[in-house]
C-alpha positions, 0 to 999 in steps of 0.5 A: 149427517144431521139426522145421526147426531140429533139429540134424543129428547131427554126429560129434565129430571134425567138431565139434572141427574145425569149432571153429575156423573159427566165429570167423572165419566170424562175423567174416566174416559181421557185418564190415560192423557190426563196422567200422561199430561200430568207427567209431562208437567210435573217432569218439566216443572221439575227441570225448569226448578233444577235450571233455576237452581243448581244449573244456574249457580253451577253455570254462574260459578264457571263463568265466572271462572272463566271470567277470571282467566283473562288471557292466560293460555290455560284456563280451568273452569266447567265448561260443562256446567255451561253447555248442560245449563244452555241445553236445559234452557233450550229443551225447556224452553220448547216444552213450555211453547208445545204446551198449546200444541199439545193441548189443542192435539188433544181436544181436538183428536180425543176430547171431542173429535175422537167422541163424535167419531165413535159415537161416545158423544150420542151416548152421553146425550142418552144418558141425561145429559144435554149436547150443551152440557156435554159440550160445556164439560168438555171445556170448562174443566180441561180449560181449568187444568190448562190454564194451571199447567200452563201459568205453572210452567210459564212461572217457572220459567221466568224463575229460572230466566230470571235465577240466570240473568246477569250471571251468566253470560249466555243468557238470553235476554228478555226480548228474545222471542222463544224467552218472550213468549215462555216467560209470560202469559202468552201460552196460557192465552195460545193455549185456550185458544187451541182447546177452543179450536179443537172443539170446533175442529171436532164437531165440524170434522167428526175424525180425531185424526183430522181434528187433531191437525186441524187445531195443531195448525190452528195453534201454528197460525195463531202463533206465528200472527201473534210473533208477528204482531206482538212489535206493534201492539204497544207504543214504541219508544223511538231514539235518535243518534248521531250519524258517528253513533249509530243506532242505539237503544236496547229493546224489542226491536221494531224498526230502524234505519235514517232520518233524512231531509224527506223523512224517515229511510231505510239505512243501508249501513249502519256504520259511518266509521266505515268511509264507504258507509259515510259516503252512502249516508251522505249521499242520501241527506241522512242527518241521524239514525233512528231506532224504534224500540221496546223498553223491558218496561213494556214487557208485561203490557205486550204480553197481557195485549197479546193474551187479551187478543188469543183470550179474545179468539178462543172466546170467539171459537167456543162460541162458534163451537156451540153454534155448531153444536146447537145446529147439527144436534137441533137443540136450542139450549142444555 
């Protein structure tokens, strides 16, 4: 298998001359994906823009109808316009979190899966153009495109929140996980890491289809262990109530639960209105309930932790990707 992608030795003049035509060759040969990614782009960039405008202020004004009918048994206001701003957020939401999916599938089934598959790869290399620059080709210009289509959609997505928040009573806020990531600099970070995990899944598998879920999955995991880790990767900020309280403070939730005589507890209930909740509470020696939490202050430092650790992995996984290439085509550089 090594022996059938060994790169033909090729002189530096041809190589240098063949730089060139790389680009526009990949731009050639991925074009149906590159205009079917552009649409799927520019369609939710679109969307995202009639959220942020005229959904938003036609769901504010309902509500705010609606807000104005107090108790009174008939109330007219456009529910619709509610509904239709919820499901535009919803369905927009989910398109920019598939982005990284999406780009990932890509690398992974066609940028570089489907070319060492079919042998397009080798052919490149015939044509003066070194493994590593091949490779390089295949990163660098799609990572650019990336990080523009992901950063303009992030962006807009936070526009369009942002158009909503506090006008709208639905809302979401800023802590809710799928907004959390949508909003900021996470997917763009997922996103990298996918084109990177799809290289590799590429040249290690050398089948689209394999290629293509291996770097989906990839993305899967990666997502999940930052959703997971996101909580903890800045310092909490910690309030303590009154047992007649409850636990208070607003925020990204990280723990909660009771302080007693041996430290902290897990609260079986957090209501000690409730006689059967006082009477747990007192049995346990809890003296005030705590609560760990994220300010929206520490939005932006959670976020940019976050894209630093994904940026970290990709970084990690082109390297491998090139470590692959270097040793199953015997080439020491491009």
């Amino acid at each position: 298998m090594t022996a059938a992608l060994t790169a033909p030795a090729t002189p530096p003049a041809a190589r240098t001359a063949g730089a060139p035509r790389q680009w526009r060759w990949l731009v050639r040969l991925h074009r149906p994906a590159l205009i079917g990614g552009g649409a799927l782009v520019l369609l939710t960039a679109a969307a995202l823009v009639w959220l942020g405008g005229p959904l938003t202020d036609a769901s504010a004004a309902a509500w705010k109808a609606y807000n104005a009918c107090g108790f009174t048994p008939r109330c007219s206001y456009d529910q619709e316009s509610i509904l239709l701003y919820k499901n535009v957020y919803n369905w927009t939401t989910i398109a920019v979190l598939t982005v990284p999916f999406l780009v990932a599938a890509w690398a992974g089934g066609a940028l570089v899966g489907r070319e060492t598959e079919s042998g397009t790869a080798r052919l490149a290399w015939t044509q003066g153009v070194s493994p590593a620059r091949w490779l390089a080709s295949r990163l660098v210009a799609p990572a650019v495109l990336t990080v523009a289509a992901t950063g303009l959609l992030a962006a807009l997505h936070h526009w369009a929140w942002a158009a909503g928040r506090d006008r709208i009573d639905t809302a979401t806020s800023w802590h809710d996980m799928d907004t959390f990531h949508a909003n900021g600099t996470i997917p763009m970070g997922l996103a990298l890491a996918g084109l990177a995990a799809g290289a590799l899944a590429g040249l290690l598998l050398r089948r689209a289809m394999a290629a293509l879920a291996a770097a989906a999955a990839t993305v899967g995991v990666l997502w999940a262990a930052v959703h997971t880790a996101v909580p903890y990767l800045w310092p909490s900020v910690t309030r303590v109530s009154g047992l007649a309280e409850g636990p208070l403070g607003r925020g990204l939730l990280v723990s909660e639960g009771v302080l007693t005589p041996g430290g902290r507890a897990e609260a079986p209930c957090v209501s000690s209105s409730m006689h059967s909740c006082r009477d747990t509470l007192a049995d346990m020696g809890a003296t005030a309930f705590y609560r760990d939490a994220h300010p929206a202050s520490h939005y932006w430092p959670l976020q940019l932790v976050a894209t630093g650790i994904l940026l970290a992995v990709a970084g990690l996984l082109t390297y491998a990707a090139f470590r692959v290439l270097r040793r199953t085509t015997g080439t020491a550089r491009g």
